[in-house]
Structure formats: structure tokens, C-alpha cells
KOLMAR-959533 format. One line per field, with one value per residue (C-alpha): residue in three letters; residue number from 0; x, y, z. Coordinates in steps of 0.05 Angstrom, whole numbers. Layout:
N
r <- c(Ala,...) $
k <- c(NUM,...) $
u <- c(X,...) $
v <- c(Y,...) $
w <- c(Z,...) $
//
This chain:
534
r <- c(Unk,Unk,Unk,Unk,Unk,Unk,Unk,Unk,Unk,Unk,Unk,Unk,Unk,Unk,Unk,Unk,Unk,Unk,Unk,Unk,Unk,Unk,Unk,Unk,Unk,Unk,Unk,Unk,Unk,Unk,Unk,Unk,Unk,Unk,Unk,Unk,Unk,Unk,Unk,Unk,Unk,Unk,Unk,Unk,Unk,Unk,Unk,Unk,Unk,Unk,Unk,Unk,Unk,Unk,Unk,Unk,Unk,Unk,Unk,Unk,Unk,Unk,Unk,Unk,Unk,Unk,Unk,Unk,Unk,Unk,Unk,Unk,Unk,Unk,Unk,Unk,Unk,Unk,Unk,Unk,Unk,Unk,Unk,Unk,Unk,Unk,Unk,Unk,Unk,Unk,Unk,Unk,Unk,Unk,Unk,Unk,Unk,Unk,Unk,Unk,Unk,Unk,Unk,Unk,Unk,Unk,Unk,Unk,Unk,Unk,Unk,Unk,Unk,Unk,Unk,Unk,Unk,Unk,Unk,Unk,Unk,Unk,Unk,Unk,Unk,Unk,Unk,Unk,Unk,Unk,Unk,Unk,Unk,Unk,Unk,Unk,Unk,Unk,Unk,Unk,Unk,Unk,Unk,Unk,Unk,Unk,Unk,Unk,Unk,Unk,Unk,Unk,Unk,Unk,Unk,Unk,Unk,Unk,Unk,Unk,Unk,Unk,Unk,Unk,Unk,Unk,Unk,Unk,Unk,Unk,Unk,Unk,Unk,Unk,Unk,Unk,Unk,Unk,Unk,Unk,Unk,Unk,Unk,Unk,Unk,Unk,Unk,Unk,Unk,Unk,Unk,Unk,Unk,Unk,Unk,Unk,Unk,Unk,Unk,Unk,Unk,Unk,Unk,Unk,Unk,Unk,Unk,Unk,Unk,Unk,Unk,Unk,Unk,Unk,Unk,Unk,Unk,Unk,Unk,Unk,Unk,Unk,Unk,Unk,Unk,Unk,Unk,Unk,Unk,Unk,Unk,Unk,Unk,Unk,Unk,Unk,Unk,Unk,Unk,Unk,Unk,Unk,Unk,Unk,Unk,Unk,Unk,Unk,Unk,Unk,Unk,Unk,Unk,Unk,Unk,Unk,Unk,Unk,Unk,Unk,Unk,Unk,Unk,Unk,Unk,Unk,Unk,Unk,Unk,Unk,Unk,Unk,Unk,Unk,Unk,Unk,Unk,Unk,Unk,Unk,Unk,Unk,Unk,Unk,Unk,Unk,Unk,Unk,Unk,Unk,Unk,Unk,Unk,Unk,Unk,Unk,Unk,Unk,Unk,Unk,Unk,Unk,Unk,Unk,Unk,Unk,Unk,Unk,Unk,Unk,Unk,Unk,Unk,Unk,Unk,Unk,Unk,Unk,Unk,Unk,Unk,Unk,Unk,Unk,Unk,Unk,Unk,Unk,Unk,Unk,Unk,Unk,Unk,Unk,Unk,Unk,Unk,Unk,Unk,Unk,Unk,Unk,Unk,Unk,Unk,Unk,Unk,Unk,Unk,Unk,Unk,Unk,Unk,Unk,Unk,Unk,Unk,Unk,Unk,Unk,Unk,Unk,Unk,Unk,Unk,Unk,Unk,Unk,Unk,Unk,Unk,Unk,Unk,Unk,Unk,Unk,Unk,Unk,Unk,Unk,Unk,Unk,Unk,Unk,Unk,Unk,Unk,Unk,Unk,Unk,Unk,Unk,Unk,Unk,Unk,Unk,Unk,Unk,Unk,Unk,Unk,Unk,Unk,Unk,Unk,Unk,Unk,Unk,Unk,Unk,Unk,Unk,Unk,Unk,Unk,Unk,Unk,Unk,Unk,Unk,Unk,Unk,Unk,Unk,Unk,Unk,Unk,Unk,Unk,Unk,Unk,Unk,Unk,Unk,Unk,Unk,Unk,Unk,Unk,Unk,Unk,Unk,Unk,Unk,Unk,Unk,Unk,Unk,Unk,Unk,Unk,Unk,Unk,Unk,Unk,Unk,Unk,Unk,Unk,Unk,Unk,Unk,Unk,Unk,Unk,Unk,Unk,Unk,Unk,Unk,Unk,Unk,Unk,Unk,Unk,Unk,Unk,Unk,Unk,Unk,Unk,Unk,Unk,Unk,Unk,Unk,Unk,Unk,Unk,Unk,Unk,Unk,Unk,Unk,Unk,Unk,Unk,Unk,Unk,Unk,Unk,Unk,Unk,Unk,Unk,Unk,Unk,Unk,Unk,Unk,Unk,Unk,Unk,Unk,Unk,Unk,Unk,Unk,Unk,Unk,Unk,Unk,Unk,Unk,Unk,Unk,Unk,Unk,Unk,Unk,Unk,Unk,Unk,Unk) $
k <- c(0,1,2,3,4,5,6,7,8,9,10,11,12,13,14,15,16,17,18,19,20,21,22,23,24,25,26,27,28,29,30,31,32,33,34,35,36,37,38,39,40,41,42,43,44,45,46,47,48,49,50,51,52,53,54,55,56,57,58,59,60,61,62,63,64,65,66,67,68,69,70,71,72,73,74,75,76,77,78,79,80,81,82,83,84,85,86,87,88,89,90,91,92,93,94,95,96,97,98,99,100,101,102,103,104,105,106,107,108,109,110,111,112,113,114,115,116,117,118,119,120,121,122,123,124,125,126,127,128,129,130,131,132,133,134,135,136,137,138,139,140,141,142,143,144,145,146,147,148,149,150,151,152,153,154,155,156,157,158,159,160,161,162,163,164,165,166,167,168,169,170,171,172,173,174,175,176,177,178,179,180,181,182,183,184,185,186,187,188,189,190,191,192,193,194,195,196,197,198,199,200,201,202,203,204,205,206,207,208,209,210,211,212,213,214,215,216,217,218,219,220,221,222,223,224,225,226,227,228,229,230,231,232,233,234,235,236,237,238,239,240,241,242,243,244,245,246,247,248,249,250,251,252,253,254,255,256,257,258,259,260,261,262,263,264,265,266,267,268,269,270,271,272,273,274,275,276,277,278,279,280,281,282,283,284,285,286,287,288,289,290,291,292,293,294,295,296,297,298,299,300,301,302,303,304,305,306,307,308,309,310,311,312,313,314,315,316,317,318,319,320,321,322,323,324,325,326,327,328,329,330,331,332,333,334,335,336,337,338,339,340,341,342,343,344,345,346,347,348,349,350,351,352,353,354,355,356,357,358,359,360,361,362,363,364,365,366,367,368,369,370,371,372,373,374,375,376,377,378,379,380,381,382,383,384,385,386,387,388,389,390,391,392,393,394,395,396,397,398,399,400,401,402,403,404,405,406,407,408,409,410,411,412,413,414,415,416,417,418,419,420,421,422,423,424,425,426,427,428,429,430,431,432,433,434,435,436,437,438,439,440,441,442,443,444,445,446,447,448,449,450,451,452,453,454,455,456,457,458,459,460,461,462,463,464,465,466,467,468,469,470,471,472,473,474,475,476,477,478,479,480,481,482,483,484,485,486,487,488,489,490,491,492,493,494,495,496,497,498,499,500,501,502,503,504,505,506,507,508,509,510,511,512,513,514,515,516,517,518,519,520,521,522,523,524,525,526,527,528,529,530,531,532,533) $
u <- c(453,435,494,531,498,502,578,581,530,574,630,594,558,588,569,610,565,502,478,481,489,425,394,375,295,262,301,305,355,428,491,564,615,691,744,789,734,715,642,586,593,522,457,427,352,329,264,234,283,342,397,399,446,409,461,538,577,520,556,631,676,750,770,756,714,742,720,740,686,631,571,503,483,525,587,645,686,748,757,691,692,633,586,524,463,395,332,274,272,301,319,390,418,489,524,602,640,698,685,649,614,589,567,521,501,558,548,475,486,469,410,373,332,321,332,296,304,225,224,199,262,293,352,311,288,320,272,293,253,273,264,302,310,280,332,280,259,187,177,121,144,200,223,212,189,222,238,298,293,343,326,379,375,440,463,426,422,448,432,469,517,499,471,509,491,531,552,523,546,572,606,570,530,475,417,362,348,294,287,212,186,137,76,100,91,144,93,100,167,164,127,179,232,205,195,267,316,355,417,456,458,393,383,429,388,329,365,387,310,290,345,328,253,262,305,287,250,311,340,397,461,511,564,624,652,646,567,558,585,545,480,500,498,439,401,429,415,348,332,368,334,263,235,185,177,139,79,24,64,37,92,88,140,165,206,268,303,365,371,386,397,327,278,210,174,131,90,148,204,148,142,218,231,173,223,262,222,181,234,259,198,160,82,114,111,36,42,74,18,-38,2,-1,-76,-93,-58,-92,-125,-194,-195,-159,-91,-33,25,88,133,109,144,117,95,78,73,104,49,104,141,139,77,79,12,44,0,-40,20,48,-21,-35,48,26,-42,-26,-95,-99,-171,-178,-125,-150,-221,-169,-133,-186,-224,-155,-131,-199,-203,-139,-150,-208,-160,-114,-173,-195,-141,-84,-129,-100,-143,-119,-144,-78,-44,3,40,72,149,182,121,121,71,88,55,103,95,124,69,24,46,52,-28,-52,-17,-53,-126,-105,-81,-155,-183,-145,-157,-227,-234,-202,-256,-310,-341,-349,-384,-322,-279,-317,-314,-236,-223,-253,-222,-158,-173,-188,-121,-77,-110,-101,-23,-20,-45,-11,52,73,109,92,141,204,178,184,139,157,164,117,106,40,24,-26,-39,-64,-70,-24,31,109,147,208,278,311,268,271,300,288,214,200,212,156,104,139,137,59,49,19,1,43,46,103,151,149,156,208,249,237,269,331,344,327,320,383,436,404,456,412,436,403,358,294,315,350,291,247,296,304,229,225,276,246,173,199,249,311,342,414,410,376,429,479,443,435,502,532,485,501,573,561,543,604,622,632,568,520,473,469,402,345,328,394,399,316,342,402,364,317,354,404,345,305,282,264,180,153) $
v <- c(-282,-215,-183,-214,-196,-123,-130,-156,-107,-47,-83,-80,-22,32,102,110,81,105,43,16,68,77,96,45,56,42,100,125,168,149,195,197,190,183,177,220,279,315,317,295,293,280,267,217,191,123,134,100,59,110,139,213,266,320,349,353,389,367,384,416,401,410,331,272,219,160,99,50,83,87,30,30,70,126,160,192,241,267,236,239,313,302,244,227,184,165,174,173,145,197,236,238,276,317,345,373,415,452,491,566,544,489,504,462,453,490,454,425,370,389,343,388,442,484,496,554,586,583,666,649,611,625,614,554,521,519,501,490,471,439,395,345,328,272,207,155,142,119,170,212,276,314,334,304,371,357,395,386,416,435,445,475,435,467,538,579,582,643,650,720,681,615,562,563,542,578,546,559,583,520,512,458,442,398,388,345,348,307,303,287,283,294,319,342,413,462,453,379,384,426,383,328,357,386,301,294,262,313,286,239,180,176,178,112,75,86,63,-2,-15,-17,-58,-102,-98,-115,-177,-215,-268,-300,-349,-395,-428,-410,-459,-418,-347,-348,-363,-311,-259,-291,-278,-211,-189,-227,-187,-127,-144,-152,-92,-39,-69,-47,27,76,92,164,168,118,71,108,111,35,-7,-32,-89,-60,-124,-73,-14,37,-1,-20,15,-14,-79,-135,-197,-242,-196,-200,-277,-297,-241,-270,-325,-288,-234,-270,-298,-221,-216,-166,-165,-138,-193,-182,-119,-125,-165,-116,-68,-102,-113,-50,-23,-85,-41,-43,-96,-140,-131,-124,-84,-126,-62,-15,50,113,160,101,27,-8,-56,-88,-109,-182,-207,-273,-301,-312,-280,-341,-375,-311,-308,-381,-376,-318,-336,-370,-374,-294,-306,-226,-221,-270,-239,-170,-203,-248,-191,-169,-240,-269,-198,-219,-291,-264,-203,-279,-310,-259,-212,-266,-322,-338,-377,-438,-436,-412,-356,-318,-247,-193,-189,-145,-136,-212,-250,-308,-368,-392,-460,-417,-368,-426,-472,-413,-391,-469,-451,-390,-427,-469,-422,-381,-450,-470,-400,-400,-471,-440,-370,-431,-417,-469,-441,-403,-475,-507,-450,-446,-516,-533,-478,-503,-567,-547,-512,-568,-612,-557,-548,-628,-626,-562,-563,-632,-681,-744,-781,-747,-733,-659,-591,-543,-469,-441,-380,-350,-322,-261,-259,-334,-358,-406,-440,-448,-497,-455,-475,-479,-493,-447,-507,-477,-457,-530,-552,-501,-552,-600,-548,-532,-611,-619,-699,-732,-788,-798,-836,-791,-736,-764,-776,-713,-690,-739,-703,-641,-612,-650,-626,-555,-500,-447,-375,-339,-346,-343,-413,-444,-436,-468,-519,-541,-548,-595,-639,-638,-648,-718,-747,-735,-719,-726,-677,-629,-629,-616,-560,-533,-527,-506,-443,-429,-433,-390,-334,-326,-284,-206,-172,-224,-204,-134,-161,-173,-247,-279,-254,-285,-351,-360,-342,-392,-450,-439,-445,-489,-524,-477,-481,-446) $
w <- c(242,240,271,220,165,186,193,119,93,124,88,17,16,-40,-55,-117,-165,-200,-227,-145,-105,-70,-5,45,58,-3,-32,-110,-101,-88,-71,-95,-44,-68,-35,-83,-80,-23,0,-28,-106,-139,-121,-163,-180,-214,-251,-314,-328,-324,-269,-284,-241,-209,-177,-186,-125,-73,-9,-14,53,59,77,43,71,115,76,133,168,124,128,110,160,171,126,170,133,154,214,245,232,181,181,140,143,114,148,106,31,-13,49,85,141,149,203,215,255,249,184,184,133,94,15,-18,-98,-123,-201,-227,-268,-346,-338,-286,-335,-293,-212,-173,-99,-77,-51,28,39,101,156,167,111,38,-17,-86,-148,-213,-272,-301,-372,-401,-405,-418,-490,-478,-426,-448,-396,-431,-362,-289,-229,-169,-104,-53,19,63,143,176,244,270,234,188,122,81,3,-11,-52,-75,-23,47,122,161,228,290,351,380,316,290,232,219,160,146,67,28,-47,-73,-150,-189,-149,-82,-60,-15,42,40,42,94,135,128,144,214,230,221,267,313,290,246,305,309,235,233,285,239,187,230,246,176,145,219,202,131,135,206,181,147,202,175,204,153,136,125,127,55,58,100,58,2,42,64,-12,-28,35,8,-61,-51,7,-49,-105,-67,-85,-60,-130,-156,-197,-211,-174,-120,-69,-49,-40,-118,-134,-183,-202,-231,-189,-249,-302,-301,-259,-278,-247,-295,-261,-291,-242,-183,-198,-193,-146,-88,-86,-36,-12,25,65,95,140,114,70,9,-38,-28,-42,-106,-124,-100,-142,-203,-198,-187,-261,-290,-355,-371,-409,-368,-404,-364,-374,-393,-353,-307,-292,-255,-314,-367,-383,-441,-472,-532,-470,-476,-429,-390,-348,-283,-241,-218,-193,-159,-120,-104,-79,-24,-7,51,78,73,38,41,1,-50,-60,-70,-128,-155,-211,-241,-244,-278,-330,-344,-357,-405,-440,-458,-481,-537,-539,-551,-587,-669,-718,-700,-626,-600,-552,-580,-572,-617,-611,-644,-687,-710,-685,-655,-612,-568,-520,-459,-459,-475,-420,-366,-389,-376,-309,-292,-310,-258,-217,-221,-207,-151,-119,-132,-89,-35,-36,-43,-112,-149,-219,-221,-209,-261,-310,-303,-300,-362,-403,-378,-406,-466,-471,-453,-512,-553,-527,-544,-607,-645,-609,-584,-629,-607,-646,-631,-566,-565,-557,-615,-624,-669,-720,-746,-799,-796,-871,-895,-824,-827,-786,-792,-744,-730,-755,-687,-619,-562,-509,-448,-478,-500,-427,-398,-408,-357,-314,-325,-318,-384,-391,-442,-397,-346,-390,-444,-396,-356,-422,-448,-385,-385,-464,-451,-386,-356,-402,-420,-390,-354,-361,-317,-252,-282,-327,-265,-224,-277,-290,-211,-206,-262,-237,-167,-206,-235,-182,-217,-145,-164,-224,-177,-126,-176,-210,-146,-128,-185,-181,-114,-127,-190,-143,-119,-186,-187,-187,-191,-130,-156,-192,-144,-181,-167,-96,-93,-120,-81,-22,-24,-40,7,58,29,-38,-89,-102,-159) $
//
């Protein structure tokens, strides 16, 4: 399976676009490679939420590049007379022969500030500073330091007259360059690129071990040709859609669900998104969970979007956090008694931070407050959650204490949202000023089915009901609603609807572009290998 999936990853793999075009490795940065231009045309970096161009004009050759040869681990240009590959994330290695020289950064894109040779460059190393403009609204840095480094593994580097490695002797070329943000320093750099791979073949084994590394675990028989490629997107949806990400994310591995088009990570992405990356073989889905826990504020609160420089609080928040743990435990108990403070502040921050008058949760959107039954329904889960995990780390004050404020919320659930006589759970608004509540005009369906989920006791014939009118014939939109919706059905026996559900999201991801987000690719993993448990 594995050899195939390489085959259709090489197949897939594009270097044209700057919304997908990124570095294998955990990478943030990603490189344009057309066919109709020669070289390498930008250098690009995700960050904060945005795809900015650092530079235009990266590497200048004269021949185009050989797109039947190119893959995710190597690109041949002209013929094999220029090939390029990845070896670190946000480094990449060139080498060609048959030119005297090769010239390198010959535009900066308008974005980049400013751009600096550092004065003890040499015929060895190359090492440029800059800053990028801002392109992120909530970004409080109006620019972004970074520095790119050039080693000049074969040739020498000449900077009379712009940026040049001139080729050696045996009329060859080759480089090692590595682009780092924010708080790197030239001899960090420096350091890095002496570890580099003495050429571009062994730079494309490494990059062959980590996609290897990174996807092993997932063992399954495929069906047809047309499953395979199907996987082969999903695997690389999901591998490209990781990031070594700068800042306080601190370098460690980052779930992006939307390379580029958004660069940040939430508990709600790291909830839907453990649905598949568990299943590549690696102990990042716990990490994504450390993560989170460690930027848990003070208070408990945390951050509805996470980025490297800031956090966006008015993001809409969601307490999944308890189900994301209790999903990975998997008798790591170190790993619980890691998670276990942030998860139990944060239960609190809900409990005082989020309470209205009326003994309810709610959250400011869009600077109306409003209680909704889906943050309601997924808190009752977390209390559970805290409980369950606090029965497995053996203390039992801390069972008790949890258990019974989770009983307390599901009467409270019952009695200010559920309508008993037409059988329904309804969205709710609240008003700040008298402290009153409005029944909203239209219910949120796919909200007023969260409390199925949660297993909130209406009794099993009203539930199952509630299911046959609402959950059966609601028309899911995304992943995130699918996945809830499958588990539902799967909750309360209604086998036949979950089939069908099933498959028609499977066969939905057969449409253009769909596994370019890290959630669908999660989803379709997992229920193509087994039944999807949330």
C-alpha cells in the first residue's frame, strides 16, 4: 500500500499554487514551479492565517522544468540538467550542471520590506535578512524578520553583482538553502545548513522516510484504482496540511486544516482532524493536544484560533477538549496527568466565564450574546469527559465533583432548551440588558441534534424520533456535520441510514479539491477503514 500511495502522491503533488503548494516535512514555506517559467519563481510562506511572497525570481535557469518528472520528492528541470528537493522543513536543496552560472533572487516580491546581505558572507555561505509586510489583519507585528541561507555545496558564491554561485570546476552546481522566521539568528542558520545532505538524492530519500514515517500505520486493501487515488490525496492532504509553525507555537508539529487559506489551529480543527491523524503512525495527535494545553490562559480560557504571533479570543470557542483527550488516551496515563490542569481550568473558565442569569453557557458572536444548545451539549460532554479521565488517573473527589456538575447541566439543558411537546431542543438568544430569553425564529438543525450526540436523556423513544425527523433527512455540508451526524445514527441503531450517509460522503470526495482541507481527508480516512468514533 505504500508503494502505491507514493506513485499517486508523485502524481498529485503541484508547485504552482500558493494556497497548496507546500514543502513536504512539516514545511511553511512552499515554492513556485511553472512549467511556462523557467526556474524557480517564488518562494512562499504561510503564517497567521495568510500566504505572503517573499521572493519573486528565486532561482533563474535557462530551461524549463520537466513536469513528467517532478514528484514529491525531487523536481527535474530541463532534462535532468537541474533537479530540486526538500530536506528539512522550510529548507530545500538545488543542484545543475551545464550553466557557468546560476543567479538567484533577481526580484523581491513587494511584500518583502526590506532584504539585507549580512557583511561576513562568503564563497560559502550566503546570508540574507529581511522583513515582510504585514498581510494578516489581527496580526499585532507590522512586519515578520526572517533570514534565508544559501551554502554553496558545489561552486562559490559571488555577490559583485547581485546574488550568483558560480559553478565549480567540475561544472556543477549545487546548494542547500533554508528559510527560518521570526527569531532565528545567521549562526543558526549557519549551523543548519553545514547538516545538509551532500546532494539532491539524498535529500529525496529523506524526504521518502518522512512521508514513509508519517503515514505507515495506515494498512488498507483498497478496492479499486479509483480508491487508491482517493487515499493518496487524503495522505497527502493530511501530511501538507501539518506545520512546524514559528512563534509561540513553538516549532512543533501544528495541525493547519487549510494550508494558506487558513493557517491557524482551534481544539474544534484538532478534534475533527484526530480522526485521521492517528491513523498515519505517528504521536502527533497528542501533540496537538499537549499544544493546546500548554496556551490554555490563566484563567483557563482557551483560545478559539491559535496562530504564532497572537490568538483570536472572538473566534467562536467549542469545549471539545475532553473528548479529544479521552479519544488519545489510550492507556498513556502520563499523558493524562499532562492534560488534566488545562482541561479542569478550563472546565472552571466555562463555568464562570460563560454562565448567563438563567444558569446557562453561552458565548459572544459577533458581539451578540447568544446561548446556543451546541456549545451546551458539547460542555455536558467535556464534564464527562474530565470525569471519565479522572476514573482512569484513580481520583475519585475529582469523579464525583465532575460528575455531579454534569448533572446538573443536563437538567438544566432539559429544562431551558428542550420542548417536550414538539419534541425538539431549541436555539436560544439572551438578552444582556433585562436578562431575559428569546426562542429564535429559525433553529440551528444541525445544533438541535448535538444533544443526541452528547446522550442527553430524553428517553430513547423520544430520542430515537427526534432522530428519524431530524437527524435522518438533515443534509450535512461539511465534515465536521457528517461526522456528528454518522455517530448519531450509529449511537441509536439506525444502521441502514448510516450506511447510506456513509457512502454518499465517500463518494462526495471524489469532487475537485475536496482533500485540500485536512478535515475531509481525516473523515474519509477513517471511514474508509473503519467506523467513524467520535
Amino acid at each position: 500500500m505504500q508503494e502505491v500511495i507514493y506513485k499517486e502522491i508523485k502524481k498529485i503533488t503541484g508547485f504552482n499554487n500558493p494556497d497548496s503548494s507546500y514543502s513536504p516535512m512539516f514545511s511553511t514555506i512552499g515554492l513556485c514551479v511553472s512549467p511556462n517559467r523557467n526556474g524557480v519563481s517564488n518562494l512562499w510562506l504561510s503564517y497567521n492565517s495568510a500566504t505572503r511572497s517573499i521572493f519573486n525570481e528565486l532561482i533563474s535557469l535557462p530551461y524549463p522544468l520537466n513536469t513528467r518528472e517532478s514528484s514529491v520528492y525531487r523536481l527535474i528541470f530541463g532534462f535532468n540538467k537541474g533537479r530540486l528537493a526538500f530536506w528539512k522543513n522550510d529548507g530545500f536543496m538545488f543542484e545543475c550542471e551545464g550553466v557557468d552560472e546560476l543567479r538567484m533572487l533577481t526580484s523581491v516580491s513587494s511584500g518583502t520590506a526590506d532584504l539585507w546581505k549580512e557583511a561576513d558572507s562568503d564563497e560559502e555561505y550566503l546570508i540574507l535578512h529581511g522583513y515582510s509586510l504585514n498581510q494578516a489583519p489581527e496580526d499585532p507585528d507590522s512586519v515578520v524578520p526572517f533570514i534565508f541561507g544559501v551554502r554553496a555545496i558545489s561552486g562559490t558564491i559571488d555577490t559583485s553583482d547581485g546574488y550568483k554561485i558560480r559553478a565549480g570546476a567540475d561544472g556543477k552546481i549545487a546548494i542547500a538553502c533554508d528559510f527560518e522566521a521570526l527569531k532565528a539568528t545567521s549562526k543558526y542558520v549557519r549551523n543548519i545548513l553545514m547538516t545538509s545532505p551532500a546532494s539532491v538524492d539524498e535529500a529525496a530519500l529523506l524526504c521518502r522516510r518522512w512521508l514513509r514515517n508519517n503515514s505507515r500505520s495506515f494498512e488498507y486493501e483498497a478496492k479499486n484504482e479509483a480508491e487508491i487515488k482517493n487515499i493518496a490525496r487524503a495522505v497527502k492532504g493530511m501530511l501538507f496540511n501539518y506545520s512546524k509553525a514559528q512563534g509561540s507555537l513553538e516549532n512543533c508539529v501544528t495541525p493547519f486544516p487549510s494550508r494558506g487559506t487558513k493557517a491557524y489551529t482551534s481544539v474544534w480543527d484538532v478534534f475533527f482532524g484526530n480522526l485521521g491523524y492517528g491513523l498515519l503512525g505517528t504521536n502527533n495527535s497528542k501533540d496537538f493536544i499537549k499544544q493546546i494545553a500548554r496556551r490554555s490562559r490563566a484563567d483557563g480560557k482557551i483560545s478559539g484560533k491559535l496562530c504564532s504571533t497572537f490568538e483570536s479570543n472572538d473566534y467562536r470557542l467549542y469545549p471539545l477538549f475532553g473528548r479529544a483527550i479521552i479519544r488519545e488516551i489510550d492507556f498513556d496515563f502520563g499523558f493524562g496527568w499532562d492534560v488534566l490542569p488545562a482541561l479542569e481550568e478550563n472546565n472552571k473558565w466555562w463555568l464562570t466565564a460563560r454562565i448567563s442569569d438563567c444558569g446557562l453557557i453561552f458565548e459572544e458572536i459577533e458581539k451578540r450574546p447568544v446561548i446556543t444548545i451546541a456549545v451546551n451539549a458539547f460542555f455536558l460532554d467535556q464534564l464527562r469527559a474530565t470525569a471519565e479521565l479522572a476514573t482512569m488517573l484513580g481520583l475519585e473527589e475529582k469523579v464525583e465533583k465532575w460528575t455531579e456538575d454534569a448533572a446538573r447541566l443536563e437538567e438544566n439543558i432539559i429544562k431551558n432548551f428542550y420542548d417536550k411537546e414538539n419534541n425538539v431542543f431549541n436555539t436560544v438568544y439572551f438578552n444582556m440588558e433585562n436578562a431575559t430569553r428569546l426562542d429564535a425564529d429559525n433553529s440551528d438543525e444541525f445544533a438541535s441534534f448535538i444533544p443526541l450526540w452528547a446522550g442527553i436523556n430524553i428517553g430513547e423513544e423520544n430520542a430515537k424520533k427526534m432522530v428519524e425527523e431530524i437527524v435522518v433527512p438533515f443534509e450535512t455540508v461539511n465534515p465536521e456535520q457528517t461526522a456528528i451526524k454518522l455517530e448519531i445514527l450509529r449511537k441509536y441503531g439506525f444502521s441502514e441510514e448510516y450506511d447510506r450517509t456513509k457512502a454518499d460522503y465517500i463518494k462526495s470526495c471524489s469532487a475537485p479539491g475536496i482533500f485540500d482541507n485536512s478535515l475531509a481527508c481525516a473523515l474519509y480516512l477513517r471511514l474508509i477503514s473503519e467506523e467513524v468514533d467520535i
